[in-house]
N, C-alpha and C positions, 0 to 999 in steps of 0.2 A: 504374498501372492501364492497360487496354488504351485503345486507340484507340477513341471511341466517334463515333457519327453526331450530330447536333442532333436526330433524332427518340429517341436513346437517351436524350438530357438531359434532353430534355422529359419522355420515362417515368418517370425514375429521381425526377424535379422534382415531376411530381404524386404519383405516391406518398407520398415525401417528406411534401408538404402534406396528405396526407388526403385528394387529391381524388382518388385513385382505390384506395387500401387502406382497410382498414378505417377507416370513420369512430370519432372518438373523442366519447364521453360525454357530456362537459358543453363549451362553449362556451369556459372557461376553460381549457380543456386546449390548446385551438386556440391562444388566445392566450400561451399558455406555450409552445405550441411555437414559435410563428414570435416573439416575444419582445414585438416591437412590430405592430401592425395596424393601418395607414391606413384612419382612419376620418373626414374630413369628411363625407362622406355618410355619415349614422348607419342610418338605416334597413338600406343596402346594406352597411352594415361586418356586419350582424348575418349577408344575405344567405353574406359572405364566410364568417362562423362556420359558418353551417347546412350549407354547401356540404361544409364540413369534417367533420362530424356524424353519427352514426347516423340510417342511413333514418326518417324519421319526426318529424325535429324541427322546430318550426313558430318563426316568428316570437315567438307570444306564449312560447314555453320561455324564447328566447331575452333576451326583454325582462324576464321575471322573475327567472334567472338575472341580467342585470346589478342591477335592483332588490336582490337582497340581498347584491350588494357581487363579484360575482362577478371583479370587474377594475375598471381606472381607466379612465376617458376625461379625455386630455390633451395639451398639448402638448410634446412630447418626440421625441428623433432629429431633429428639420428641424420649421420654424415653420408646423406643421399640426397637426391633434389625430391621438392614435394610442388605441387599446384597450393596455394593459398592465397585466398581474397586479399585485396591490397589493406582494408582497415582489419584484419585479423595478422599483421606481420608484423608489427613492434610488440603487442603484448604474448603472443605466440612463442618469439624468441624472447622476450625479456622471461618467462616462466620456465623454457628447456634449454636455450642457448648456453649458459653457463655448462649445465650438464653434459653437453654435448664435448665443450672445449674442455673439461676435467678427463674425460675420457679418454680423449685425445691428445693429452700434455705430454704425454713418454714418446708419443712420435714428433709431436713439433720439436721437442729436445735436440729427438736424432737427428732433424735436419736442417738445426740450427737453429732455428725459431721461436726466441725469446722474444721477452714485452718489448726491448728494446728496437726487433726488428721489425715486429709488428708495428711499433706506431710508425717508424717510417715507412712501413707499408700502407698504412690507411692515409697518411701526411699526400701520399703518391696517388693513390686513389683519387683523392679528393679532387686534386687539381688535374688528373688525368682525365674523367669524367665528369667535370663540373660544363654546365651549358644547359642543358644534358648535353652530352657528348657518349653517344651509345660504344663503347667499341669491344670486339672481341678478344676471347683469351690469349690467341695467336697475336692481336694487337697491342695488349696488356705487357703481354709476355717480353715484346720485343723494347716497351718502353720501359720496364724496369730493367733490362741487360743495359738500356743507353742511360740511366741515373746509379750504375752500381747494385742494384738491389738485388735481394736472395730471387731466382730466376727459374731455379731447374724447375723441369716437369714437374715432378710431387713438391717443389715445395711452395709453386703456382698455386697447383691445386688445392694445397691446403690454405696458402694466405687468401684465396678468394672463400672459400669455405669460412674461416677466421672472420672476414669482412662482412658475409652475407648473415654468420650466427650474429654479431652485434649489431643485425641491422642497417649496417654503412651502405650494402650495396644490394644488388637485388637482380631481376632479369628486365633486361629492357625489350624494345620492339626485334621479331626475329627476323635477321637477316635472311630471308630467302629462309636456308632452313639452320642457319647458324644462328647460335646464341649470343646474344651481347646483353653487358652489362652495365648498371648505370647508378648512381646515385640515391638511396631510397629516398632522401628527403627532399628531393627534387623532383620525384615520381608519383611518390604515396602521398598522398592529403593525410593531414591530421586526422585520427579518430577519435571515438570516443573511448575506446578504451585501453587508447594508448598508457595512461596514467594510474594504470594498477600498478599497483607493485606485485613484486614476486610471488609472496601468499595468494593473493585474491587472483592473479594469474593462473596461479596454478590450479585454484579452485576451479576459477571459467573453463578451464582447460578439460578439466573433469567433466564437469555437467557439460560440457560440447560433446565431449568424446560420446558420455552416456547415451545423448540426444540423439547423435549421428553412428553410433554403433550398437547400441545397444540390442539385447541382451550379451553384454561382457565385464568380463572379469577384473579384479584389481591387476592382475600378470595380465591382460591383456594389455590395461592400459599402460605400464610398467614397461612392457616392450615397446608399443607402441609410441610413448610420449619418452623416452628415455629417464624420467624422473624414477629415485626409487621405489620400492615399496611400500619405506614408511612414508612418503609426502602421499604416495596413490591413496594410501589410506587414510594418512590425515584429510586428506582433502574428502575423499567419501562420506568419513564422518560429521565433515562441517555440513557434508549438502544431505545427510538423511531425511533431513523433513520434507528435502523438494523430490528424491529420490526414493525408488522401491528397488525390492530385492528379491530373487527366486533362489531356490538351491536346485542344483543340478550336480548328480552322481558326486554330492559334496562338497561341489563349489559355488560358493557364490556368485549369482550373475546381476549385473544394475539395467535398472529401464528407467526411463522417462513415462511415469504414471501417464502424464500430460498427451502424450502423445501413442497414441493407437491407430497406426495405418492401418488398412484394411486392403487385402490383395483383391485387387482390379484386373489385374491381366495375369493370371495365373501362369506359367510357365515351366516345361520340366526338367528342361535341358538349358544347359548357359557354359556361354566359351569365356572364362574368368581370364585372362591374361594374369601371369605370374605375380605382380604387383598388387591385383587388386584388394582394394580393402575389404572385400567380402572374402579372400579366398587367404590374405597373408596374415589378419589378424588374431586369430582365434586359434592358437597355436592345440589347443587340450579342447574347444569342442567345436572347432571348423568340420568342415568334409570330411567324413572316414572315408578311406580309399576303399574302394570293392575287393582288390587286391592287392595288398599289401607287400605281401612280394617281389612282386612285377619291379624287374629295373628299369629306371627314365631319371636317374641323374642327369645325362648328359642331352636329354631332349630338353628336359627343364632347366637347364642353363644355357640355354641355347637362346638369343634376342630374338621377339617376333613370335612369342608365345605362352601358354598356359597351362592351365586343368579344363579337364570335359568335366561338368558336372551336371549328373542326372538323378531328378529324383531323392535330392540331396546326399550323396553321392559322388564322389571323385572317382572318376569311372575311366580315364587315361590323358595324354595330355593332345596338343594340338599346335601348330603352327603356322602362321599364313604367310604369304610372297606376294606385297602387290607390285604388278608390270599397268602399265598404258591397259593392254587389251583385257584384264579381267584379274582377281583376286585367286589367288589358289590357296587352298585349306585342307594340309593336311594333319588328319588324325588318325590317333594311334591309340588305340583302345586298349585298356592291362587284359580283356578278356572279350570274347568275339559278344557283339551288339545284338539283341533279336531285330528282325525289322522293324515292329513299331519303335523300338529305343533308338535307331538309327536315324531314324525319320526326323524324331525329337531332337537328336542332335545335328542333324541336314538342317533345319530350321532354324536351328541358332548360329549356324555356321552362312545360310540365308541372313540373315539379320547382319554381322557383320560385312558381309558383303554389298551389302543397300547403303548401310554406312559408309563406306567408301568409294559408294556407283561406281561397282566393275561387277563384271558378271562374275559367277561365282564356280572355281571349278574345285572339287571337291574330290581327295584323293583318302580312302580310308585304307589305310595298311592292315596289314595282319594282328591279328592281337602279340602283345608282346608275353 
């Protein structure tokens, strides 16, 4: 393929994702395209869907869509929770699961967490959640302290992590806004591609990634999918005939020949929430910051926000607060806005707000 610019990647990148061709349907299509969706921040994982979406989709679509099973929330790819289709969650973790728990074996050591304690932790699972019997971690929590079992806080957390990498368990219906968990083979229907093996997993896992990310890198996908290098790249190599390839400032980027979106709704400005896949992936050719400088550690660890980006461009970051009476959106630019760039980013910061029907009050700080 030709030589292309980082402003062409970035084009060819949002399209790609839906963030700038046509929005797709339901919320699950979102998550079927990019395979896995970083979601600890639940609210703004939804933000990431809607972003992706036909003009007009609101928050509560989105939250009833998940209500009738519309995908999984779990953890999966790397020891976070992600959004994932219910027929993309056995061969998903049978491809990066293992990788995840190799990673992680020097902490289950430290706090006890041998094969031995794990199976009677899944043994407890089982019959804890079998019916289905949806219950939460606080309810989980208190039934392993009345059977003996390893209980504390982290090591909770990690034996449900342990459960959801092999598959055993999964997210169930949400309580109100609490999480509960449930059985995957009692939830998930058989797929069809439940019965790959590991290889050809990790294959699929490639060409998704390419499909739904593309133009990116081997290291992208490498962080991304926690597999190492040489499998990213074994695997690349097995799909060259279905796969192309650009260079960019030296590195290799992959695209899905097949698929050439075409930008529909152009856009200049976009409020990325910290997580999202367009803004966390692309570690070497995401966003260049306008100011690189500029300190926002502690705004971008903050829950409940993002990157401003304009004109492809990370131009400072942003935060929203919703109440009953209206959404508030403040932003914080690395370097002061002209007014048309202001406008551009008052419009995407509109857009979130429509997403959520509250009116929108919009508070822009000083440059930092």
């Amino acid at each position: 393929m030709g030589i292309p610019s980082l402003s062409d990647v970035h084009r060819r990148r949002l399209a790609t994702q839906r963030l700038t061709s046509a929005g797709l349907r339901t919320g699950a299509e979102v998550v079927r395209l990019l395979t896995c969706v970083q979601s600890q921040d639940a609210p703004l994982a939804a933000w990431s869907l809607g972003q992706r979406m036909r003009e007009g989709t609101t928050y509560a679509d989105v939250l009833a869509e998940q209500a009738r099973g519309g995908w999984v929330r779990t953890h999966i790819l790397r020891p976070t929770w992600h959004l994932v289709a219910s027929e993309d969650l056995r061969w998903v973790q049978r491809a990066t699961g293992s990788r995840v728990e190799q990673a992680s074996a020097g902490r289950y050591r430290g706090l006890g967490l041998d094969e031995t304690t794990t199976g009677r932790m899944l043994d407890a699972l089982h019959d804890l959640l079998a019916g289905p019997t949806p219950l939460t971690r606080p309810e989980l929590t208190r039934a392993f302290a009345e059977r003996g079992l390893a209980h504390s806080g982290e090591q909770m957390a990690h034996q449900l992590i342990v459960a959801e990498l092999r598959a055993v368990i999964c997210s169930g219906p949400p309580r109100g806004t609490t999480h509960t968990y449930v059985l995957a083979d009692e939830t998930v229907p058989p797929a069809p591609l439940d019965a790959l093996d590991v290889d050809d997993a990790r294959r699929e896992l490639t060409r998704r990634f390419v499909i739904g990310h593309g133009p990116a890198s081997d290291r992208d996908l490498a962080r991304w999918s926690s597999l190492t290098l040489t499998q990213v790249r074994s695997a690349l190599a097995d799909l060259s005939g279905e796969l192309a390839s650009m260079e960019l400032g030296g590195e290799t980027l992959w695209v899905d020949p097949s698929s050439t979106p075409r930008t529909t709704r152009p856009r200049r400005a976009f409020l990325f929430q910290t997580f999202d896949e367009a803004a966390l992936t692309y570690p070497t050719t995401g966003f260049p910051r306008r100011s690189p400088e500029a300190t926002r550690g502690r705004l971008l660890s903050e829950a409940g926000g993002g990157i401003v980006v304009l004109d492809g461009q990370d131009v400072g970051v942003w935060k929203r607060t919703v109440a009953k009476d209206g959404v508030g959106v403040d932003l914080h630019p690395d370097l002061p806005l002209p007014a048309d760039d202001l406008e551009q980013v008052a419009s995407a910061a509109r857009a979130l707000a429509d997403f959520v029907d509250r009116p929108l009050d919009l508070r822009v700080h000083p440059a930092s």
